[in-house]
C-alpha positions as CSV (number, residue, x, y, z in Angstrom):
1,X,9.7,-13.0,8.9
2,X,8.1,-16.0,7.8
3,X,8.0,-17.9,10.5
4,X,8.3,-15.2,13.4
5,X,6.6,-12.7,12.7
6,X,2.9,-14.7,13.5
7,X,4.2,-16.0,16.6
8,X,5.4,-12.5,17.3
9,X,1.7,-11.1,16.8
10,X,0.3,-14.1,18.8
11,X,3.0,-13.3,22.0
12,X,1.8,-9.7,21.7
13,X,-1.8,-10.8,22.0
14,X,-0.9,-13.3,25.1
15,X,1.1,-11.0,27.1
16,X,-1.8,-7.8,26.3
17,X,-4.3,-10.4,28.2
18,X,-2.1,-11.5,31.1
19,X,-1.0,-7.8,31.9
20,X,-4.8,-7.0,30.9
21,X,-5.7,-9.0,34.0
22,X,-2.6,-8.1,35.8
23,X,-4.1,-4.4,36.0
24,X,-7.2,-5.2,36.6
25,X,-6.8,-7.5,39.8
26,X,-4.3,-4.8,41.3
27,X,-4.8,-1.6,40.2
28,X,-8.4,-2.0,38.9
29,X,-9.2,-3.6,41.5
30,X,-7.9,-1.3,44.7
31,X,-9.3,1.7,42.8
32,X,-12.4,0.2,42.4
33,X,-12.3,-1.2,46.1
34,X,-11.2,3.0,47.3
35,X,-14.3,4.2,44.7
36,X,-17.0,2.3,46.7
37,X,-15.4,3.3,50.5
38,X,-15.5,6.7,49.4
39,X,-18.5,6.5,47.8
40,X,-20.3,4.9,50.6
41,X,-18.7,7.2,53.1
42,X,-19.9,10.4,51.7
43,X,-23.5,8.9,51.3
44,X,-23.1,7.6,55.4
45,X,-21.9,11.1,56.2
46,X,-24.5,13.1,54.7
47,X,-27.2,10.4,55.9
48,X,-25.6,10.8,59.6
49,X,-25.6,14.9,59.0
50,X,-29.4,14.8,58.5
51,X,-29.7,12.7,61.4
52,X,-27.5,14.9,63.5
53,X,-29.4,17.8,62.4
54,X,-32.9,16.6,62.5
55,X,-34.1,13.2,65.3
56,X,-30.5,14.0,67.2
57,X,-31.2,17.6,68.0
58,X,-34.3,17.2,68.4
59,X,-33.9,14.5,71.0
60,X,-30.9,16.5,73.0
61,X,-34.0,19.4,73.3
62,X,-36.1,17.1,74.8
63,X,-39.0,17.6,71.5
64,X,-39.0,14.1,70.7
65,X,-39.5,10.8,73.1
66,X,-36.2,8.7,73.4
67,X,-38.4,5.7,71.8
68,X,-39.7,7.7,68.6
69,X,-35.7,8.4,67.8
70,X,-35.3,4.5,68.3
71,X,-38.0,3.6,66.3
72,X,-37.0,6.1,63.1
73,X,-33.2,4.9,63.5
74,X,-34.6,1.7,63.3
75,X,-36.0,1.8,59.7
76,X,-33.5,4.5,58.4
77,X,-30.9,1.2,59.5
78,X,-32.7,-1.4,58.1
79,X,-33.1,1.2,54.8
80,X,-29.3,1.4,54.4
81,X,-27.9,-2.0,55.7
82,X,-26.2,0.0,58.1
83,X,-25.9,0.4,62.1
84,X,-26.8,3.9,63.5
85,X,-25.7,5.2,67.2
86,X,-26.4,8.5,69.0
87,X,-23.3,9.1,71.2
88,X,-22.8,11.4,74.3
89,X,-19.1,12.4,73.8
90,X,-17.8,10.8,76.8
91,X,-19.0,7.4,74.6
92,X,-21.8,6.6,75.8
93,X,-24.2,5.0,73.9
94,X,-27.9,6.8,74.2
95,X,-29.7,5.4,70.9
96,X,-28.8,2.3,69.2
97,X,-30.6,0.9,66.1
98,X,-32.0,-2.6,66.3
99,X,-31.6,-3.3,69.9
100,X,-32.9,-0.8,72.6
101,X,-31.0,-0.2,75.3
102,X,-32.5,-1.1,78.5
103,X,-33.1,2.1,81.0
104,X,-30.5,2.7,83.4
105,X,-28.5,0.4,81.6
106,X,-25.1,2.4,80.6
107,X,-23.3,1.2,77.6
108,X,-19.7,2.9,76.4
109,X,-17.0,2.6,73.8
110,X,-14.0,2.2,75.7
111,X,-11.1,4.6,74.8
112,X,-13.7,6.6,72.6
113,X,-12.0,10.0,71.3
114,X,-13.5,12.1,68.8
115,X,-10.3,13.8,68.5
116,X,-8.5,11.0,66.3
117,X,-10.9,11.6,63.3
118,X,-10.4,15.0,62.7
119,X,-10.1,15.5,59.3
120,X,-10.9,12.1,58.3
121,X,-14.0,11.5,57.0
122,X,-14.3,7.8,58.0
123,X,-12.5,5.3,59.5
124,X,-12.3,1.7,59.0
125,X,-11.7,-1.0,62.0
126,X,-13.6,-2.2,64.9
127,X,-14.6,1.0,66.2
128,X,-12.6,1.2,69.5
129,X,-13.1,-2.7,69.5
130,X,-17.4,-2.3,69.1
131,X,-17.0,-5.1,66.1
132,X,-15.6,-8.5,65.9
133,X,-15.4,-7.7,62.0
134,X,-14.1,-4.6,59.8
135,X,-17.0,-1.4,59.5
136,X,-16.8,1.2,57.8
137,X,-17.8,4.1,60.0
138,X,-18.6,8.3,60.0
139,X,-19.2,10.4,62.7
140,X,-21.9,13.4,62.5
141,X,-21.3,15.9,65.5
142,X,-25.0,17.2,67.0
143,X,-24.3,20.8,68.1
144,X,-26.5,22.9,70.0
145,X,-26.1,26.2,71.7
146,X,-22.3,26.5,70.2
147,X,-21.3,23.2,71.6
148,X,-21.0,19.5,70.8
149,X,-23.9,17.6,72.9
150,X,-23.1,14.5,70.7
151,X,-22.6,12.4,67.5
152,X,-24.2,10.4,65.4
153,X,-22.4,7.3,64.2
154,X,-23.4,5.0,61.3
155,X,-21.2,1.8,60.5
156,X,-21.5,0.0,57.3
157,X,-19.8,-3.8,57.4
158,X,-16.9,-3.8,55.2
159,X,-18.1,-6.8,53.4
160,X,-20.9,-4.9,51.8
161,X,-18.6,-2.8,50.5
162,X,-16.2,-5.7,49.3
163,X,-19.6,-6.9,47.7
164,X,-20.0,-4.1,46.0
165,X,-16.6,-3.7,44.7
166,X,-16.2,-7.2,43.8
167,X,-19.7,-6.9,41.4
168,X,-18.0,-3.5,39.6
169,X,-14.2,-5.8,39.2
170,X,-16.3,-8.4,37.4
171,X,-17.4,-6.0,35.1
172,X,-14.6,-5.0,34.5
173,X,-13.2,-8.9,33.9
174,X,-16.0,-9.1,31.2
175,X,-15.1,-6.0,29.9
176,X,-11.6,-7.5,29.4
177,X,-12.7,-10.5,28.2
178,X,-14.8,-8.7,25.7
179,X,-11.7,-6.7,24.6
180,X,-9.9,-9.8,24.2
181,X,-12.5,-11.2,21.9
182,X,-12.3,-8.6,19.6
183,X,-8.7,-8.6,19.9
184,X,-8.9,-12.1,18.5
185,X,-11.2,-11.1,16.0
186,X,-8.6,-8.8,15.0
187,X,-5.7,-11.6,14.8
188,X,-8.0,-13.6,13.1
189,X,-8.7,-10.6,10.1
190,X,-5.0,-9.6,10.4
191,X,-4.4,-13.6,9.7
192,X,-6.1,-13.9,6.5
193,X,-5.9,-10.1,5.3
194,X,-2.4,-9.4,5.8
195,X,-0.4,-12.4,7.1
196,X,-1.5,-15.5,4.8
197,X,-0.9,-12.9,1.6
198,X,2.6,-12.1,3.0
199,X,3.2,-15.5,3.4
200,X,2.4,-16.0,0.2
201,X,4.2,-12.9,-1.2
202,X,7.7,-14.1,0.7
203,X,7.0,-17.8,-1.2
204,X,6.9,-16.1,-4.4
205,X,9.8,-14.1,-3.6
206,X,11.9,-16.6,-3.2
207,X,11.0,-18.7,-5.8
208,X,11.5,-15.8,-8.2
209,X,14.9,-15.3,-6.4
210,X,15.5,-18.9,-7.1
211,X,14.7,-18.3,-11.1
212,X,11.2,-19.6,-10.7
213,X,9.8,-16.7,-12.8
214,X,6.4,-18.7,-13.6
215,X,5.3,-19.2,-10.1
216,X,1.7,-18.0,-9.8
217,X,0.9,-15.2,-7.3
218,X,-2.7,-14.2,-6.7
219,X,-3.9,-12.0,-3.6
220,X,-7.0,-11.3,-4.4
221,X,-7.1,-7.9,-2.3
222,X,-7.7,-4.0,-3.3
223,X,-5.1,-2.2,-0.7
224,X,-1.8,-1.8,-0.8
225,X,-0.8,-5.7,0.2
226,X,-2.9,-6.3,-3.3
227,X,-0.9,-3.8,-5.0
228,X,2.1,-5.0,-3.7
229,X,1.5,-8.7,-4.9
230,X,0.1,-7.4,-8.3
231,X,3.7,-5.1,-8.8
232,X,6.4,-8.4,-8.2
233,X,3.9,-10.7,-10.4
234,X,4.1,-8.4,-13.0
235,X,7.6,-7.6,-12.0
236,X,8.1,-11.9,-12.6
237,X,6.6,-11.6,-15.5
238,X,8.8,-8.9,-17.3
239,X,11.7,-10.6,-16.2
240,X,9.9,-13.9,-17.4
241,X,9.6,-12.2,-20.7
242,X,13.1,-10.2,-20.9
243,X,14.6,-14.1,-20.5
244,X,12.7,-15.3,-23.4
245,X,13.4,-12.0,-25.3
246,X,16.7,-12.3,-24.5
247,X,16.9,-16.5,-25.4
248,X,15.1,-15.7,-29.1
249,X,17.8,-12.0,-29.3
250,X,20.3,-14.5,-28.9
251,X,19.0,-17.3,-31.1
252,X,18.5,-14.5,-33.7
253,X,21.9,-13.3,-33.6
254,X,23.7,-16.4,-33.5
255,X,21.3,-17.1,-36.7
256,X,21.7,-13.8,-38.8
257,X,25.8,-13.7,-38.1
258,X,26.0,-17.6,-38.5
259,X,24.2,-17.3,-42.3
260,X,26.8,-15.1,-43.8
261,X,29.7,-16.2,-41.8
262,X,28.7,-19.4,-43.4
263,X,28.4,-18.1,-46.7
264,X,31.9,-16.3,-46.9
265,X,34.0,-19.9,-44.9
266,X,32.2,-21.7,-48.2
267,X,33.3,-19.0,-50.8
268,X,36.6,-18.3,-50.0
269,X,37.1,-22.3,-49.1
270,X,35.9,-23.1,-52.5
271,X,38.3,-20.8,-54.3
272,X,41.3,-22.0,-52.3
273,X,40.2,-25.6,-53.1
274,X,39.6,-25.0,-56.9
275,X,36.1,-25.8,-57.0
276,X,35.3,-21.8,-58.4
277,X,37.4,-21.8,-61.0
278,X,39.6,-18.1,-61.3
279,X,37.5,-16.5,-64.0
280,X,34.3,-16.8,-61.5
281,X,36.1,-15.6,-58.4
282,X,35.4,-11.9,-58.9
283,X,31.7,-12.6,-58.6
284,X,32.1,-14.6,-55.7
285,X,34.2,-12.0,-53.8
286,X,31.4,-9.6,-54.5
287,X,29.2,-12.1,-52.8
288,X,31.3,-12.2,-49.9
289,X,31.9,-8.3,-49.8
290,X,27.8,-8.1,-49.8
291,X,28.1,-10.4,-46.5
292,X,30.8,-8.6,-45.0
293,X,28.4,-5.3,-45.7
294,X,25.4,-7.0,-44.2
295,X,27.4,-8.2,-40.9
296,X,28.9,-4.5,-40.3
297,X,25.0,-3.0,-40.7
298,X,24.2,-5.6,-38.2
299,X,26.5,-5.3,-36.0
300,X,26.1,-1.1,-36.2
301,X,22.2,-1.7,-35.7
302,X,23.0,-3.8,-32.5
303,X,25.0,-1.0,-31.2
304,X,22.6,1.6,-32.4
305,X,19.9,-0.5,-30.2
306,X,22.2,-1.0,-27.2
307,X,22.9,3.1,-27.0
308,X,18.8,3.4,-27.9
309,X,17.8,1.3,-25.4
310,X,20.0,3.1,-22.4
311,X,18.1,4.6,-19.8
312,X,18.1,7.9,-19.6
313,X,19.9,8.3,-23.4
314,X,20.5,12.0,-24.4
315,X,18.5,13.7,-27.1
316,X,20.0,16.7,-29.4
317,X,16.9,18.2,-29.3
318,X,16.6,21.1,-31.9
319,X,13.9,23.0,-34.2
320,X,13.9,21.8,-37.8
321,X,11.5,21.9,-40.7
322,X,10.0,17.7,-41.3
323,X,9.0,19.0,-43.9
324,X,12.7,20.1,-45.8
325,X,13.8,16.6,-43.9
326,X,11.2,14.8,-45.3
327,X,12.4,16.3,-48.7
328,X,15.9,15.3,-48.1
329,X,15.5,11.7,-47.0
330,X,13.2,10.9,-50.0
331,X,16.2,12.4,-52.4
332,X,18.7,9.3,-50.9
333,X,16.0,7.3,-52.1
334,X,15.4,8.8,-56.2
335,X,17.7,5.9,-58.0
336,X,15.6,3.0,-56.1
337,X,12.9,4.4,-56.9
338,X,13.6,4.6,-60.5
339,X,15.3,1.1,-60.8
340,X,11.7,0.0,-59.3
341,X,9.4,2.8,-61.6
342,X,8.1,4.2,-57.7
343,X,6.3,7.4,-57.7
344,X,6.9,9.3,-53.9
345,X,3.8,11.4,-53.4
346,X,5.1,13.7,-51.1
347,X,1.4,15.2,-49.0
348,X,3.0,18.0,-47.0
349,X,1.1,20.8,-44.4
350,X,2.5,23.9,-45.3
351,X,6.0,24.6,-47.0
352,X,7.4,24.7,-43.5
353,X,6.3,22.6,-40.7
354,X,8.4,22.6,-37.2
355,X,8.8,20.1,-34.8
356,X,11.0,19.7,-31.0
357,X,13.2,16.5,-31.8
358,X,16.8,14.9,-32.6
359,X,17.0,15.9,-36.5
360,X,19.6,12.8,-36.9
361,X,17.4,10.1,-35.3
362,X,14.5,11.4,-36.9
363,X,16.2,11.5,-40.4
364,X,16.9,7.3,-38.9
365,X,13.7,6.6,-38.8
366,X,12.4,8.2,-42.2
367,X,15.4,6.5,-43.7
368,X,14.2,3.1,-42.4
369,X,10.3,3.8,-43.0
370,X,11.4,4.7,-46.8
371,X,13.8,1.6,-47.4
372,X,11.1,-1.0,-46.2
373,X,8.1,1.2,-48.0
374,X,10.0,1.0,-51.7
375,X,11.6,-2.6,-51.0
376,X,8.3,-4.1,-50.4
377,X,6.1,-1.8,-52.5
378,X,4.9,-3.3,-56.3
379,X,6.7,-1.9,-59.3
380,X,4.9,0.7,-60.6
381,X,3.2,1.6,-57.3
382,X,3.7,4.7,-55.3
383,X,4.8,5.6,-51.7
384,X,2.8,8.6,-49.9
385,X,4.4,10.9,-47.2
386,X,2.4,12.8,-45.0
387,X,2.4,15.2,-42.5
388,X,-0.5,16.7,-39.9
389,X,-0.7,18.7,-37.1
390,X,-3.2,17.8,-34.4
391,X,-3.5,19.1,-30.9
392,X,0.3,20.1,-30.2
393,X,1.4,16.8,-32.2
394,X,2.8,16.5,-36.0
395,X,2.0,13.4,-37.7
396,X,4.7,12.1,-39.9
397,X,2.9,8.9,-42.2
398,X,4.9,7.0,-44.8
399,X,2.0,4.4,-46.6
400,X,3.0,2.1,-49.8
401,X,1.0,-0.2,-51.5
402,X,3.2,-2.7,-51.1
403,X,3.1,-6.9,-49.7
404,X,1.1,-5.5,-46.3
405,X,1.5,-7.3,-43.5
406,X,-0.4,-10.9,-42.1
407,X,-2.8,-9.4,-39.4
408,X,-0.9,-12.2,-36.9
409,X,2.6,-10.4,-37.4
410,X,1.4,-7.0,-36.9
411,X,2.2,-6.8,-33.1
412,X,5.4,-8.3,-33.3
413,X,7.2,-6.2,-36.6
414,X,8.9,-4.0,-34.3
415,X,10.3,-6.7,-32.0
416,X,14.2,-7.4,-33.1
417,X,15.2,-9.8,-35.9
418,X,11.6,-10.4,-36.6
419,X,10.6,-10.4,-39.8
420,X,7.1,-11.9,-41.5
421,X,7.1,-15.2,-43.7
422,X,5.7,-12.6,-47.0
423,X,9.2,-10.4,-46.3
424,X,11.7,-12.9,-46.3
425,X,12.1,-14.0,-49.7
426,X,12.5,-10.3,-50.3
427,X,14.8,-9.0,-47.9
428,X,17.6,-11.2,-48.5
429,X,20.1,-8.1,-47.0
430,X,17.7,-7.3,-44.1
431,X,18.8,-6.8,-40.4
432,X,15.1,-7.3,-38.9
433,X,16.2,-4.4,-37.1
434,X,14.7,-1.4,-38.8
435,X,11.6,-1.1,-37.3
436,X,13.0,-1.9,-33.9
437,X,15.1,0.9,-34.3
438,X,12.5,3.6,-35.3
439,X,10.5,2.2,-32.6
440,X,13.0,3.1,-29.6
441,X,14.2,6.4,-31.0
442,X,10.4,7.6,-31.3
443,X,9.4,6.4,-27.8
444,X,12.8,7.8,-26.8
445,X,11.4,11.8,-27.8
446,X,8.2,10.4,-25.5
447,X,6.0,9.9,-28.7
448,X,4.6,6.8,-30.6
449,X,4.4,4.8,-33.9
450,X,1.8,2.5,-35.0
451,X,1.1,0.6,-38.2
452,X,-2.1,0.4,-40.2
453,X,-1.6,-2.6,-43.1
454,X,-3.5,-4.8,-44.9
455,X,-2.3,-7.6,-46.6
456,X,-1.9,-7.5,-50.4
457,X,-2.8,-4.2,-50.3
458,X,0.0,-2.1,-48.4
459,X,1.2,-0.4,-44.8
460,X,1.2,2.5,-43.4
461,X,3.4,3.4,-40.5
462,X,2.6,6.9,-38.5
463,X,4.5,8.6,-35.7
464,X,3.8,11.5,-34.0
465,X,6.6,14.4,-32.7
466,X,6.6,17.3,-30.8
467,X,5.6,20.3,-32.1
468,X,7.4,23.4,-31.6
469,X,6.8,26.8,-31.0
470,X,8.4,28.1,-34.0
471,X,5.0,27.1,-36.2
472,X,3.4,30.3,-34.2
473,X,5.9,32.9,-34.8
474,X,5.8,31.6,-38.9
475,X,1.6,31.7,-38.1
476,X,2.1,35.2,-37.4
């Protein structure tokens, strides 16, 4: 397409101007050439009627002089560019424009016969050999008395016709040439509006197929070319960010299963060498069984992100009270919160509150919300869940007053294995998947989550679910 499709376009454009002129030099041109003969010949005919009917008769019943018809045939010939005869029909000449014909003086078309005209309306030739060059020529009978006392005959030369016809097939060469011009105006638009951004679009193409993700693309166009252009640069620059997403997912995992791999080859290689002696190795092999614990939850959060991130994953959608949830998932949590001297303020809307979701993954996401809300929270602080109901929606929020998060490493807590400089000294057993986590199973029901912290002061995460129709019956 590349490079064929212009010269394909240009071909076109060639061949539509040779056939152009093709058609106009024959076709064009012969009906152009039959418009003016028959156009001329009707006029000659009803000119040569008039005559027939009018100086003709007139002359055959003796009311006019023979020089008077002369004379009138004279300027109506020199009016039309034309020759004018008055005929007997034995072919003799009795009136001839121009020229008059001497008395006594007989003049005849040889071989003259009415008879091979009839139903023509001209005739084109020498007129029985009367012309060295082609006329045009019609033939008026003069009747009188229910009989034919002669005809009037005017020829037109050919040439003038040619003339004629030639003027109209110019026209219609400029007309042609005209088209052509705009057709090149239209090659030259389709050049820079459609074929320089396709060139552009396949050079892109191929350098993205190439692996050339950061190749610029810019058509600066509103239509669908425009649209098209805008789609694979944002397409290139997905795919740009998937491979660095997928370099740091790496890097992260080879990091967070390299740490405690580490940990557990130097335990258990310093009590086979002696260096922890035997009274020491029980609270080393609790160290290890805490690493083993922390490489099975992330290595079950990898898998629980894989299955999240499936297109198309199924939901067990049910009805279920948030609110009796809510109430169970911040029971899992009552010896932490002791240990710590955390108060949950539980701020609920109504004693029931239903909502349309996955009670499992929901009952995830709390979990996760509530971990990072008491791990990160002050001793003798408190953590507040609450739940709202606005337009359709309930609003589940879970707010400590806690570390908060650096305004810089708000829009990146949900990305996977990130975690903020304040959070690592105090998450030594953290995945850095938690938040990832809550984030695909809530965009999975077709909802949100969004965070609202401020550093030193606390966080406050809040997602929205379905609500369902069950509310109304309760209402009523």
């Amino acid at each position: 397409m590349r490079k064929t499709l212009y010269l394909k376009f240009i071909f076109a454009y060639l061949l539509f101007g040779i056939f152009g002129f093709i058609v106009v030099a024959t076709f064009v041109s012969n009906m152009t050439l039959d418009a003016c003969k028959q156009g001329a010949a009707g006029n000659l005919y009803r000119e040569a009627t008039i005559i027939a009917d009018s100086y003709a008769a007139d002359l055959y019943n003796s009311e006019v002089s023979l020089e008077t018809v002369h004379q009138q045939l004279t300027a109506l010939a020199g009016y039309t560019n034309t020759e004018i005869w008055i005929m007997n029909p034995s072919g003799r000449l009795v009136v001839r424009s121009g020229e008059m014909i001497p008395p006594n003086t007989e003049i005849y078309v040889k071989g003259f016969d009415p008879a091979e005209l009839t139903g023509q309306l001209y005739t084109i030739g020498s007129f029985w050999d009367s012309f060295s060059t082609e006329q045009l020529s019609v033939i008026a009978p003069i009747t009188g008395n229910y009989r034919t006392n002669g005809y009037v005959v005017m020829h037109l030369p050919m040439q003038a016709i040619l003339k004629e016809a030639n003027g109209l097939l110019n026209i219609s060469y400029i007309e042609l040439l005209f088209i052509l011009f705009l057709s090149l105006i239209i090659l030259i638009f389709f050049t820079e509006i459609v074929y320089q951004p396709l060139r552009r679009i396949t050079k892109a193409t191929e350098q993205y197929a190439v692996g050339n993700m950061r190749y610029p693309l810019t058509v600066e166009s509103n239509d669908e070319i425009g649209y098209l252009a805008a789609s694979l640069s944002y397409m290139a620059g997905e795919i740009s960010r998937a491979e660095d997403d997928q370099k740091k997912f790496i890097a992260n995992v080879s990091h967070d299963f390299r740490s405690p791999l580490t940990s557990i080859r130097g335990y258990l290689t310093a009590m086979l060498d002696g260096t922890i002696p035997p009274e020491l190795r029980e609270k080393y092999l609790q160290l290890v069984l805490n690493e083993t614990d922390r490489l099975t939850k992330l290595t079950n959060g990898l898998l629980t992100l894989n299955n999240l991130g499936t297109k198309g994953m199924l939901l067990s959608r049910t009805d279920f009270d948030i609110n009796n949830l809510i109430r169970s998932c911040c029971a899992m949590f009552e010896q932490q919160c002791r240990d710590k001297q955390i108060t949950l303020e539980l701020v609920l809307t109504g004693e029931e509150l239903y909502v349309n979701a996955d009670r499992d993954k929901i009952e995830q996401v709390l979990y996760n919300l509530l971990d990072n809300a008491i791990k990160f929270s002050h001793s003798d602080s408190s953590v507040r869940v609450e739940t709202n109901e606005k337009r359709n929606r309930i609003f589940v929020s879970v707010k400590d007053s806690g570390i908060g998060i650096p305004k810089e490493d708000q829009g990146q807590i949900f990305e996977r294995f990130y975690k903020t400089d304040l959070s690592r000294g105090k998450d030594k057993k953290g995945t850095g998947l938690g938040l990832s986590i809550a984030r695909e199973i809530i965009r999975s029901h077709g909802e949100n989550i969004n965070v609202i912290s401020t550093e030193g002061v606390g966080s406050e995460f809040v997602f929205s679910l379905p609500r369902s129709e069950l509310n109304d019956q309760i209402e009523e």
